[in-house]
C-alpha atoms as a printed R data frame, in Angstrom:
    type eleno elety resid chain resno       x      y       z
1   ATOM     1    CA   UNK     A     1   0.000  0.000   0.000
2   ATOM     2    CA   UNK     A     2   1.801  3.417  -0.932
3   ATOM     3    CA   UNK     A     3   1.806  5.905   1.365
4   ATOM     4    CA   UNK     A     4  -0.590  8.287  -0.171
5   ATOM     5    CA   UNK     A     5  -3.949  5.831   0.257
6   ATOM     6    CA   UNK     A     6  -2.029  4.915   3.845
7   ATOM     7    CA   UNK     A     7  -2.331  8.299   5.272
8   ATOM     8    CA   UNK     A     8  -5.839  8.764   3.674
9   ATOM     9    CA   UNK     A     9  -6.690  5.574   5.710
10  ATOM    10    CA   UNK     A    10  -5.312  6.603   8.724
11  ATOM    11    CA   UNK     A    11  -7.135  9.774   8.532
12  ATOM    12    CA   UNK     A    12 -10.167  7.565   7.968
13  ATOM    13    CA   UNK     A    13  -9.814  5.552  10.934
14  ATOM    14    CA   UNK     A    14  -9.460  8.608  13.071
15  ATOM    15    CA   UNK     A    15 -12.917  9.894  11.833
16  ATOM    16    CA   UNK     A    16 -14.751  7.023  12.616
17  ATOM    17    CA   UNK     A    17 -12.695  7.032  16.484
18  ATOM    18    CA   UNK     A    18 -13.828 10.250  16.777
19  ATOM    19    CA   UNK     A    19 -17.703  9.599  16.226
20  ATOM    20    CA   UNK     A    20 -17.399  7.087  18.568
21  ATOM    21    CA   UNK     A    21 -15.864  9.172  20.882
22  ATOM    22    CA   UNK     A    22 -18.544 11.286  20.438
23  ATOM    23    CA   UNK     A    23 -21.008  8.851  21.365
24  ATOM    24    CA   UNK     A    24 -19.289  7.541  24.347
25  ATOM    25    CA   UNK     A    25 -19.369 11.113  25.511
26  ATOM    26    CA   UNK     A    26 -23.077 11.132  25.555
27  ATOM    27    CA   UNK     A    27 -22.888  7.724  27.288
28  ATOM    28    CA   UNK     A    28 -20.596  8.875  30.324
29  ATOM    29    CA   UNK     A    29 -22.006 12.305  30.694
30  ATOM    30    CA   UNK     A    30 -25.664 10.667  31.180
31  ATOM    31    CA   UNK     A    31 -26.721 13.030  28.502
32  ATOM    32    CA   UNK     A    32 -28.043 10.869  25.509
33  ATOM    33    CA   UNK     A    33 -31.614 10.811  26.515
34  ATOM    34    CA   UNK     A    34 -31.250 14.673  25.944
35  ATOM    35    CA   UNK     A    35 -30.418 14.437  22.033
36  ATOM    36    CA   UNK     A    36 -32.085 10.577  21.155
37  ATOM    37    CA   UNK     A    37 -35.240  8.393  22.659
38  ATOM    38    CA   UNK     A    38 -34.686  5.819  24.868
39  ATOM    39    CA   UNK     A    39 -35.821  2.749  22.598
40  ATOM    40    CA   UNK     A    40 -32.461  4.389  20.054
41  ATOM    41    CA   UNK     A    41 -30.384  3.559  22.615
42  ATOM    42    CA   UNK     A    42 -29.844  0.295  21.596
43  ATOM    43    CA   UNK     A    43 -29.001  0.981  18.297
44  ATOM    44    CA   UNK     A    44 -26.215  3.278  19.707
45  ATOM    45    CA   UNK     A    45 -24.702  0.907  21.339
46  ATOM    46    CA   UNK     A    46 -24.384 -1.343  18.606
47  ATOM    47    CA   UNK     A    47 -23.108  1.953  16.561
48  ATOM    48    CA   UNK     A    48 -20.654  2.739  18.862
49  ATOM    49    CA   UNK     A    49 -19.001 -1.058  18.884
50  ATOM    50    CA   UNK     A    50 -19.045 -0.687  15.159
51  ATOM    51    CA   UNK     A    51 -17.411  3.041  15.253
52  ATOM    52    CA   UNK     A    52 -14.423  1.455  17.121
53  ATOM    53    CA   UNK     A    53 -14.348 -1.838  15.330
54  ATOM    54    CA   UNK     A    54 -13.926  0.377  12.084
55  ATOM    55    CA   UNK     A    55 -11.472  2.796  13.335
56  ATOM    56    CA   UNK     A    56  -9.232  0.590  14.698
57  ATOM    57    CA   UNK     A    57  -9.011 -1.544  11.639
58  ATOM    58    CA   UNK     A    58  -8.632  1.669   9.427
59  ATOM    59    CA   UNK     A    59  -5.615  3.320  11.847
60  ATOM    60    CA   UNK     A    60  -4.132 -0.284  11.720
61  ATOM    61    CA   UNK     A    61  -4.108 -0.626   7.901
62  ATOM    62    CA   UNK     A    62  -3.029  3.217   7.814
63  ATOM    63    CA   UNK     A    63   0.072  2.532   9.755
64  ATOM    64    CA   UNK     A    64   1.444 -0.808   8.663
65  ATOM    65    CA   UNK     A    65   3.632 -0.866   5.230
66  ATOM    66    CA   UNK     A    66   2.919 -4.477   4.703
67  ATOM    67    CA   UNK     A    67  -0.612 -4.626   4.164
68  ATOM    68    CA   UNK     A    68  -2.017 -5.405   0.853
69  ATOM    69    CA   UNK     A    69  -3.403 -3.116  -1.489
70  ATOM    70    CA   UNK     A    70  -6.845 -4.339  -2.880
71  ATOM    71    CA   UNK     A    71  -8.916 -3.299  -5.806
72  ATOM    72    CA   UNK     A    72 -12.533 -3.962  -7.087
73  ATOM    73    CA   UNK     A    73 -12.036 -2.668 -10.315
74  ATOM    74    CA   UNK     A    74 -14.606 -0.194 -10.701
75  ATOM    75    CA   UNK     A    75 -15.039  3.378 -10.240
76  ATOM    76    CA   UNK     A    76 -15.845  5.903  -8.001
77  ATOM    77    CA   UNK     A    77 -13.149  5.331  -5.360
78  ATOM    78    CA   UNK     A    78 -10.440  7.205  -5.926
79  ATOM    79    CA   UNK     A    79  -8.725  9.462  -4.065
80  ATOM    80    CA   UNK     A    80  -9.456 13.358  -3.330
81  ATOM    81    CA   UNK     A    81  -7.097 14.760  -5.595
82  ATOM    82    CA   UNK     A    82  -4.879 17.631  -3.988
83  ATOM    83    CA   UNK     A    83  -4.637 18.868  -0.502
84  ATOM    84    CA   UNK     A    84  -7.862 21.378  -0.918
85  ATOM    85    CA   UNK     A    85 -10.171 19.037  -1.614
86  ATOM    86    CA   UNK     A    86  -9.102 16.423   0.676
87  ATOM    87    CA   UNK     A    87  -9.378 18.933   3.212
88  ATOM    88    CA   UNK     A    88 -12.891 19.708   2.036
89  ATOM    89    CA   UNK     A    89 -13.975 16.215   1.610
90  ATOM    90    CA   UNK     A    90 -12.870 15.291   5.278
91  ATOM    91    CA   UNK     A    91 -14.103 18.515   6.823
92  ATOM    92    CA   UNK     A    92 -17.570 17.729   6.300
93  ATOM    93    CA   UNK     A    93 -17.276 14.521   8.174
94  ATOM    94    CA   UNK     A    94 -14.717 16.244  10.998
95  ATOM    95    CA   UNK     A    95 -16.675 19.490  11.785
96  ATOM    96    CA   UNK     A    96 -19.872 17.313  12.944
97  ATOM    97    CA   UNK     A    97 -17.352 15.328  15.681
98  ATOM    98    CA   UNK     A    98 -16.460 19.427  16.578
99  ATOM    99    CA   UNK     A    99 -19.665 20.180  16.992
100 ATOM   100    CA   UNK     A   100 -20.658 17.307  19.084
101 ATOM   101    CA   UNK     A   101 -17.498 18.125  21.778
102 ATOM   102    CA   UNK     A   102 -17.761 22.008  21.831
103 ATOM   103    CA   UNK     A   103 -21.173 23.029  21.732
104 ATOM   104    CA   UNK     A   104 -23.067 23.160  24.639
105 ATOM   105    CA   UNK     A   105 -26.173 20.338  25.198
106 ATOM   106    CA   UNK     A   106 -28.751 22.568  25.760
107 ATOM   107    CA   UNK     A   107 -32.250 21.209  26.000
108 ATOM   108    CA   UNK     A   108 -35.288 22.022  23.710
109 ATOM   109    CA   UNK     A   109 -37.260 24.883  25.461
110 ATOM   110    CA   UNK     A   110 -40.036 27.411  24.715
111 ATOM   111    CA   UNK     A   111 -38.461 29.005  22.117
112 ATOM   112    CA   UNK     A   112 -38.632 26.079  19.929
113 ATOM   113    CA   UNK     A   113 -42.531 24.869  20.912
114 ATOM   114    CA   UNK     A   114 -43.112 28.498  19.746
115 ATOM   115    CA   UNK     A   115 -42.268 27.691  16.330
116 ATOM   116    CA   UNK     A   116 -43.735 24.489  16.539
117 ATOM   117    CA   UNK     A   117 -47.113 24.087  17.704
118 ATOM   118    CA   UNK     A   118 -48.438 22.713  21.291
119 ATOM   119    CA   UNK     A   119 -50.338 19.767  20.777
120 ATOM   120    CA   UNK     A   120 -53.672 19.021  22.592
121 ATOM   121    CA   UNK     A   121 -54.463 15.308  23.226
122 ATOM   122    CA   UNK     A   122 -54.258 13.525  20.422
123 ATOM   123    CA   UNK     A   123 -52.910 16.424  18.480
124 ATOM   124    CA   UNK     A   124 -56.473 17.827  17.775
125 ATOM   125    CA   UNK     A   125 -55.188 21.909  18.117
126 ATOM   126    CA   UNK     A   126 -51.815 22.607  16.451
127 ATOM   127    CA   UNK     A   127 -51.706 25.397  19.117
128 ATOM   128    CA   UNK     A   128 -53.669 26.031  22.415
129 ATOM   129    CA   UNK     A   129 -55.661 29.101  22.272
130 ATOM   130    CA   UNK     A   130 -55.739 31.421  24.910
131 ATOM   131    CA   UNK     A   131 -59.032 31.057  27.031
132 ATOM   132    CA   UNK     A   132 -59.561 34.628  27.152
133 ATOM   133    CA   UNK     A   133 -60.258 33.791  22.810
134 ATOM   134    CA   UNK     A   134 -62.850 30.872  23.703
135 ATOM   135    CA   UNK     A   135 -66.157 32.547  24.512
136 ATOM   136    CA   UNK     A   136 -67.396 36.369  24.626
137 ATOM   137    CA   UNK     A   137 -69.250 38.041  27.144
138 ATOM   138    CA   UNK     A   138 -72.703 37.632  26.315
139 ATOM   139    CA   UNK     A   139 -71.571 33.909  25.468
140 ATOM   140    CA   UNK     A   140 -70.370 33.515  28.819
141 ATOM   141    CA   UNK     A   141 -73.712 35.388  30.254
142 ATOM   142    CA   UNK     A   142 -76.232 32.866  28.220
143 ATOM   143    CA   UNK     A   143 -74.021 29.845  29.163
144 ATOM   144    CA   UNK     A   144 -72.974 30.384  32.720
145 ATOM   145    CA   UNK     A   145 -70.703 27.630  34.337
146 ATOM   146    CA   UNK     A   146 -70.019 27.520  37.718
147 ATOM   147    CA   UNK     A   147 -66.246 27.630  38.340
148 ATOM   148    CA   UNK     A   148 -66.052 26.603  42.340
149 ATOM   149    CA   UNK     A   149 -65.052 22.762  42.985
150 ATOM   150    CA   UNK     A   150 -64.979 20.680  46.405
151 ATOM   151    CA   UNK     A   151 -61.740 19.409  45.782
152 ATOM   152    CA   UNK     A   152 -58.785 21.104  47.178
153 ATOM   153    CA   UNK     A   153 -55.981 19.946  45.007
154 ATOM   154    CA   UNK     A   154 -52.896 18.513  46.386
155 ATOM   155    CA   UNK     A   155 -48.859 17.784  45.409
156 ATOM   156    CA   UNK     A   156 -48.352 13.885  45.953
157 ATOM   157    CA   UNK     A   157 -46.204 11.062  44.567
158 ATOM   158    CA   UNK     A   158 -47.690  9.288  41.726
159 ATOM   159    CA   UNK     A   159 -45.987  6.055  42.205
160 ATOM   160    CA   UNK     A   160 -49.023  4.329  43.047
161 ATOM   161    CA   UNK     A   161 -50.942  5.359  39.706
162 ATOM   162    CA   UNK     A   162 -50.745  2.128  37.704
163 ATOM   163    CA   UNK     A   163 -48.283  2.060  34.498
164 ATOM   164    CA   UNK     A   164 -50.213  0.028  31.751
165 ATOM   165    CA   UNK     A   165 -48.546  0.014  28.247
166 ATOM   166    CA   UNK     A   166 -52.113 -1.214  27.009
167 ATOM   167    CA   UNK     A   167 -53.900  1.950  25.925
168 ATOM   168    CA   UNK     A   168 -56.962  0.291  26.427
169 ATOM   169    CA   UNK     A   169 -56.316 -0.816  30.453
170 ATOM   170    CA   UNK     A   170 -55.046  2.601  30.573
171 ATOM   171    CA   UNK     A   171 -58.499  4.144  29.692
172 ATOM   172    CA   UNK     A   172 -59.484  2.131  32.222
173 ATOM   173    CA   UNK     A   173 -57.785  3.167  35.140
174 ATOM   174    CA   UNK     A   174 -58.073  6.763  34.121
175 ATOM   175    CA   UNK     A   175 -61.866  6.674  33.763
176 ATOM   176    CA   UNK     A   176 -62.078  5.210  36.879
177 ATOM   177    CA   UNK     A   177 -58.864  7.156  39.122
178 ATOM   178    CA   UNK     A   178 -60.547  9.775  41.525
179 ATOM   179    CA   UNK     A   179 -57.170 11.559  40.736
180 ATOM   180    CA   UNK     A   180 -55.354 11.316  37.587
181 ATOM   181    CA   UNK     A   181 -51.813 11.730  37.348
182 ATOM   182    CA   UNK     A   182 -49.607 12.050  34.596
183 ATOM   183    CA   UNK     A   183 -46.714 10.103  34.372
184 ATOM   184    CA   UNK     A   184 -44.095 10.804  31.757
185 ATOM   185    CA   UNK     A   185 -43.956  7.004  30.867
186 ATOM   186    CA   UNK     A   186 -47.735  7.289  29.374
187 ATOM   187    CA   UNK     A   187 -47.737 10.965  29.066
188 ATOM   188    CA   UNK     A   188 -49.562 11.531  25.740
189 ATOM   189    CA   UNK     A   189 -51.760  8.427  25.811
190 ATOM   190    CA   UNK     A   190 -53.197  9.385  29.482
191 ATOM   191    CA   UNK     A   191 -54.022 13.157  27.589
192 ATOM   192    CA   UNK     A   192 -55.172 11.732  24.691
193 ATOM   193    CA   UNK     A   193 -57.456  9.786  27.282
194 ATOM   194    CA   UNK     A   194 -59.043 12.898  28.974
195 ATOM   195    CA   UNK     A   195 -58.715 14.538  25.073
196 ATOM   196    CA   UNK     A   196 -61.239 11.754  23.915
197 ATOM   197    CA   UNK     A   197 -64.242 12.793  26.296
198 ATOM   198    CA   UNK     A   198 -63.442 15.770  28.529
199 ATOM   199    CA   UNK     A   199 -66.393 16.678  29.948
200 ATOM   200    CA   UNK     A   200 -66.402 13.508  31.820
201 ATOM   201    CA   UNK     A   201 -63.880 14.121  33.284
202 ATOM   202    CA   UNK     A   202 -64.340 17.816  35.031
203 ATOM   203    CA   UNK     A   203 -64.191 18.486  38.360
204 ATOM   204    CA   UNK     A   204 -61.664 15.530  38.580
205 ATOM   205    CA   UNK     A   205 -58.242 15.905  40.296
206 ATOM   206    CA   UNK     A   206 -55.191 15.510  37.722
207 ATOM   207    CA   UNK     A   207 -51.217 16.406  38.766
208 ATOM   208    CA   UNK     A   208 -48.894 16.459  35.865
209 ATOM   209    CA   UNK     A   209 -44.746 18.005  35.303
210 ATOM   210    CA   UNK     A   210 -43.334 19.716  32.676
211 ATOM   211    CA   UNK     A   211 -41.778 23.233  31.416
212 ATOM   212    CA   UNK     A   212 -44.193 26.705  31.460
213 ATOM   213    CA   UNK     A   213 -44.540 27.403  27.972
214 ATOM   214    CA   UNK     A   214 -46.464 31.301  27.367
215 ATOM   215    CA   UNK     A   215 -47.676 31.934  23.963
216 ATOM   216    CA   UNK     A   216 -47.375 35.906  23.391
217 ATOM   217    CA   UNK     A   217 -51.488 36.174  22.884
218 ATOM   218    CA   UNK     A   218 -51.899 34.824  26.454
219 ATOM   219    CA   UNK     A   219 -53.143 36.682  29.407
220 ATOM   220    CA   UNK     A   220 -50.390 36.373  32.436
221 ATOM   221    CA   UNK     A   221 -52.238 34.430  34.629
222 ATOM   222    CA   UNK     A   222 -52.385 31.657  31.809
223 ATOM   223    CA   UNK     A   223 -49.872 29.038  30.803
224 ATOM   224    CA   UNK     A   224 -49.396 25.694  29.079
225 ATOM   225    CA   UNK     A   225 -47.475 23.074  31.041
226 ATOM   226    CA   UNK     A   226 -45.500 20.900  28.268
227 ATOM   227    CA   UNK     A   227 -43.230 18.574  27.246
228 ATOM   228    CA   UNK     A   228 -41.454 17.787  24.666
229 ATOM   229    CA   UNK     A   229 -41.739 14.041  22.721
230 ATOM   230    CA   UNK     A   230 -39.573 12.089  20.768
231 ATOM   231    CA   UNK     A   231 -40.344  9.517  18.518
232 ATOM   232    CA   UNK     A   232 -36.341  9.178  17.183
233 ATOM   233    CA   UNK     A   233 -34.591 12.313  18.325
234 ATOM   234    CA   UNK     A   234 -34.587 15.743  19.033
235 ATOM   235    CA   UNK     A   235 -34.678 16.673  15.304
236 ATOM   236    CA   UNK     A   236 -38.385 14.883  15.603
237 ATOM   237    CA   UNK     A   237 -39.467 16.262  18.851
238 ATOM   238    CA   UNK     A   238 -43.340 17.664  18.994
239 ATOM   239    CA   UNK     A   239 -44.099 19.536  21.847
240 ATOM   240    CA   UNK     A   240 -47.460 18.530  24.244
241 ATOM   241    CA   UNK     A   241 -49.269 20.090  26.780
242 ATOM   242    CA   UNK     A   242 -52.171 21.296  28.957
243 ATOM   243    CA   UNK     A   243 -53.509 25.179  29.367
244 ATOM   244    CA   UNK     A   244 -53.877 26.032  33.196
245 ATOM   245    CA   UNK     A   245 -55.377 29.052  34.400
246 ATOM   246    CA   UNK     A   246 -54.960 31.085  37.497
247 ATOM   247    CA   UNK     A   247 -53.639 34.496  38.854
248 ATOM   248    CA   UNK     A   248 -50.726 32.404  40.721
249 ATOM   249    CA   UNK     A   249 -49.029 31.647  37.535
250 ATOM   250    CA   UNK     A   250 -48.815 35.400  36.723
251 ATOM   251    CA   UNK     A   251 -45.059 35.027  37.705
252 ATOM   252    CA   UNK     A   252 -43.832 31.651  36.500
253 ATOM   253    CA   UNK     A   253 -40.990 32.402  34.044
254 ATOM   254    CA   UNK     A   254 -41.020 30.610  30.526
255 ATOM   255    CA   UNK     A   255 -38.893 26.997  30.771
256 ATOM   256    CA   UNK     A   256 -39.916 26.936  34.226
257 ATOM   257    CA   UNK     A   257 -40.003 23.411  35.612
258 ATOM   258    CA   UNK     A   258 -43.098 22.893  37.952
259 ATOM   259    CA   UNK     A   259 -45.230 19.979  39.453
260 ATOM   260    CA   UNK     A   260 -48.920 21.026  39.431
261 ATOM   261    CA   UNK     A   261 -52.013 19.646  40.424
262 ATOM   262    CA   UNK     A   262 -55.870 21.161  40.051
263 ATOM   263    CA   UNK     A   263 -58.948 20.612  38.620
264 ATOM   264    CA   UNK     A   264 -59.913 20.047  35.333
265 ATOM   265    CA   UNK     A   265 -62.397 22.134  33.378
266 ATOM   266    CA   UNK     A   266 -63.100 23.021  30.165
267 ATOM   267    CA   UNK     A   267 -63.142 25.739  27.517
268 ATOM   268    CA   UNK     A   268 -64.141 25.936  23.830
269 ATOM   269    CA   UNK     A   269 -62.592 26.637  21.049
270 ATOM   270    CA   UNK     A   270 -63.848 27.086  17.323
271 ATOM   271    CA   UNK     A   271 -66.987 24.323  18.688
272 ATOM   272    CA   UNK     A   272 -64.712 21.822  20.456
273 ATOM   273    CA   UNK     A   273 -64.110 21.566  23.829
274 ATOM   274    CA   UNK     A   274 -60.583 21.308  25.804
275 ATOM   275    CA   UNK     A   275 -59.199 20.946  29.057
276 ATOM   276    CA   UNK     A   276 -58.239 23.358  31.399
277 ATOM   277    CA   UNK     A   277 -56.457 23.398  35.258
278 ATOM   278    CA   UNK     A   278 -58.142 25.372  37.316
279 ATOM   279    CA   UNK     A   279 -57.422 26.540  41.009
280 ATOM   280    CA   UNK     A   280 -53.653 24.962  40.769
281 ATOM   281    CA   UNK     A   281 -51.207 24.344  43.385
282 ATOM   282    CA   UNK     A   282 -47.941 24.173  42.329
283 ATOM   283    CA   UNK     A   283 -44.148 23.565  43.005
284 ATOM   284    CA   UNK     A   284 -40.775 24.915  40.796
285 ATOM   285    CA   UNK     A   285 -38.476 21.187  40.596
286 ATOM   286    CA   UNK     A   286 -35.540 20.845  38.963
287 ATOM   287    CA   UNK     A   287 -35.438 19.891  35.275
288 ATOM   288    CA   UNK     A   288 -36.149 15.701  35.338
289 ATOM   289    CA   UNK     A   289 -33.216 13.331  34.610
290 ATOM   290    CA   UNK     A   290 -34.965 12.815  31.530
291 ATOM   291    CA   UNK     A   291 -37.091 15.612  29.966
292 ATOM   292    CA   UNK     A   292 -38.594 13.850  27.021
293 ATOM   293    CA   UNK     A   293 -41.307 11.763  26.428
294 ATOM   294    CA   UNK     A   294 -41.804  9.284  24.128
295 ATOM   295    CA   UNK     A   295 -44.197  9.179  21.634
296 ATOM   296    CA   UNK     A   296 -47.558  7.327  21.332
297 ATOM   297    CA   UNK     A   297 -48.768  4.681  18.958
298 ATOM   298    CA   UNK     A   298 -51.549  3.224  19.136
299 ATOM   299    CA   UNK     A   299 -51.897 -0.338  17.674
300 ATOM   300    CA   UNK     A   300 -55.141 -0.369  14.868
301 ATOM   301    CA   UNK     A   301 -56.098 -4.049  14.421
C-alpha cells in the first residue's frame, strides 16, 4: 500500500474514532436521553461497537507498510485529488465530531414549541388558544358555568398510579382514578385519554410536570405546562401540553419546571371543547433526569 492511500486511511480511521468518541461522551455524561429516545439507545450501542471496530481496523491498515493493497475494479473510489479538496472532503465529516465536543447540550425549550405548535391530546389543536379567545361576554352570560369545585388539590407522589402500556387498560384506570396523574412514561396516551371525552372528566383531580410554555397572545395568569416528545430524536421532537389558568401563575418564568395539580375544566374553542387546570397548586423542581417523552402509537387491528 503506498503511502498516499495509507495516510488517507489513517485519517479515515481517526474519523470514525472520533464519532465514537462522540457517542461515548453522551454515554458517560448521562446526557443521551437529551439528544435521542430511549428505545435508540440500543441501536447506539451497537453503533458505537461498530465506530471502534472500524477505526481501529482503518488506523491499523493506515500505519502498517505491509498490508495489501486491494482493488474492485470499478469506479468511483479514488482518491481526493490535492490537498484542498481532501481537506474539504474530510471537513464535512470532521466538523460534525467538533460540533458534538464544543457546543453546549442545551435542551429544547419554549423558544422552539413556539415555532412548533403545542399539541392538545391527540394532536387535535396545532396550538392552544388562549381562554380569554374561547367565549365572549354575552356567550359567557347565556351559558354560565359555575367555576367553584370541592376538591382542594394537592402535590403527591404518583408512584401508586398504575403504568399500563395497554392503551386500552389505561383508559381504564383513568376513567375510573378519583385523581389522575400524569406520568411521563404514558404521558400523551393518558391526555389523549381525557382529550377523547373531557367533559367527563371535570371536576376531577389531575397532577402532571413539565416546562411553562407562554404563547405571546396569552393573558399572564395563563400558561401551558408541556413537554417535549420524541419519537427518534430531538430533530423529531413535537411539543405537548395542557392550558392552566390562574392568577398564581402570573409570575412563572417561561422553561420553568413545575409539578402542578388542580382541577380540570373546560373551555371551547372554534366548537370543540378542551381541558383546562383550574385553582392549581404548584411547586418549581428541577429539570427531570430525563425531559422527554416518548411518543404514542396506538396499535389499529
Amino acid at each position: 500500500m503506498n503511502s498516499q492511500l495509507r495516510f488517507h486511511t489513517f485519517i479515515r480511521g481517526i474519523i470514525f474514532i472520533g464519532y465514537a468518541l462522540m457517542i461515548f461522551k453522551l454515554f458517560i455524561t448521562f446526557n443521551l436521553q437529551n439528544f435521542v429516545a430511549s428505545k435508540m439507545h440500543l441501536y447506539l450501542y451497537f453503533g458505537l461497537g461498530v465506530f471502534i471496530f472500524l477505526g481501529a481496523l482503518q488506523v491499523v491498515r493506515g500505519t502498517s507498510p505491509h498490508v495489501e493493497e486491494h482493488h474492485c475494479g470499478c469506479k468511483g473510489h479514488e482518491l481526493p485529488k490535492g490537498a484542498f479538496r481532501s481537506i474539504l472532503v474530510y471537513s464535512l465529516f470532521v466538523l460534525p465530531i467538533l460540533a458534538g465536543f464544543l457546543f453546549p447540550n442545551n435542551l429544547l425549550d419554549s423558544s422552539v414549541a413556539a415555532k412548533r405548535g403545542v399539541k392538545y391530546g391527540e394532536g387535535l389543536f396545532a396550538k392552544p388558544p388562549s381562554s380569554s379567545e374561547q367565549i365572549t361576554e354575552e356567550e359567557a352570560s347565556e351559558n354560565p358555568k359555575e367555576n367553584i369545585f370541592d376538591i382542594t388539590p394537592t402535590i403527591d407522589s404518583n408512584a401508586e398510579f398504575p403504568l399500563e402500556s395497554d392503551f386500552e387498560k389505561l383508559k381504564e384506570k383513568v376513567y375510573s382514578a378519583e385523581k389522575i396523574y400524569v406520568r411521563e412514561e404514558q404521558f400523551i396516551p393518558t391526555l389523549s385519554v381525557i382529550d377523547e371525552n373531557v367533559e367527563e372528566f371535570v371536576g376531577r383531580e389531575i397532577q402532571m410536570t413539565g416546562f411553562v410554555y407562554k404563547d405571546e397572545s396569552f393573558p399572564r395568569d395563563e400558561i401551558v405546562i408541556s413537554r417535549f416528545t420524541l419519537t427518534c430524536c430531538v430533530a423529531d421532537a413535537s411539543v405537548y401540553g395542557l392550558l392552566a389558568k390562574d392568577a398564581s401563575l402570573s409570575n412563572l418564568e417561561p422553561d420553568t419546571w413545575i409539578k402542578v395539580s388542580g382541577i380540570i375544566d373546560t373551555i371551547e374553542y372554534n366548537g370543540n371543547k378542551m381541558p383546562v387546570i383550574k385553582k392549581p397548586v404548584f411547586e418549581v423542581i428541577q429539570v427531570p433526569e430525563n425531559p422527554y417523552v416518548e411518543e404514542f402509537y396506538m396499535r389499529i387491528e
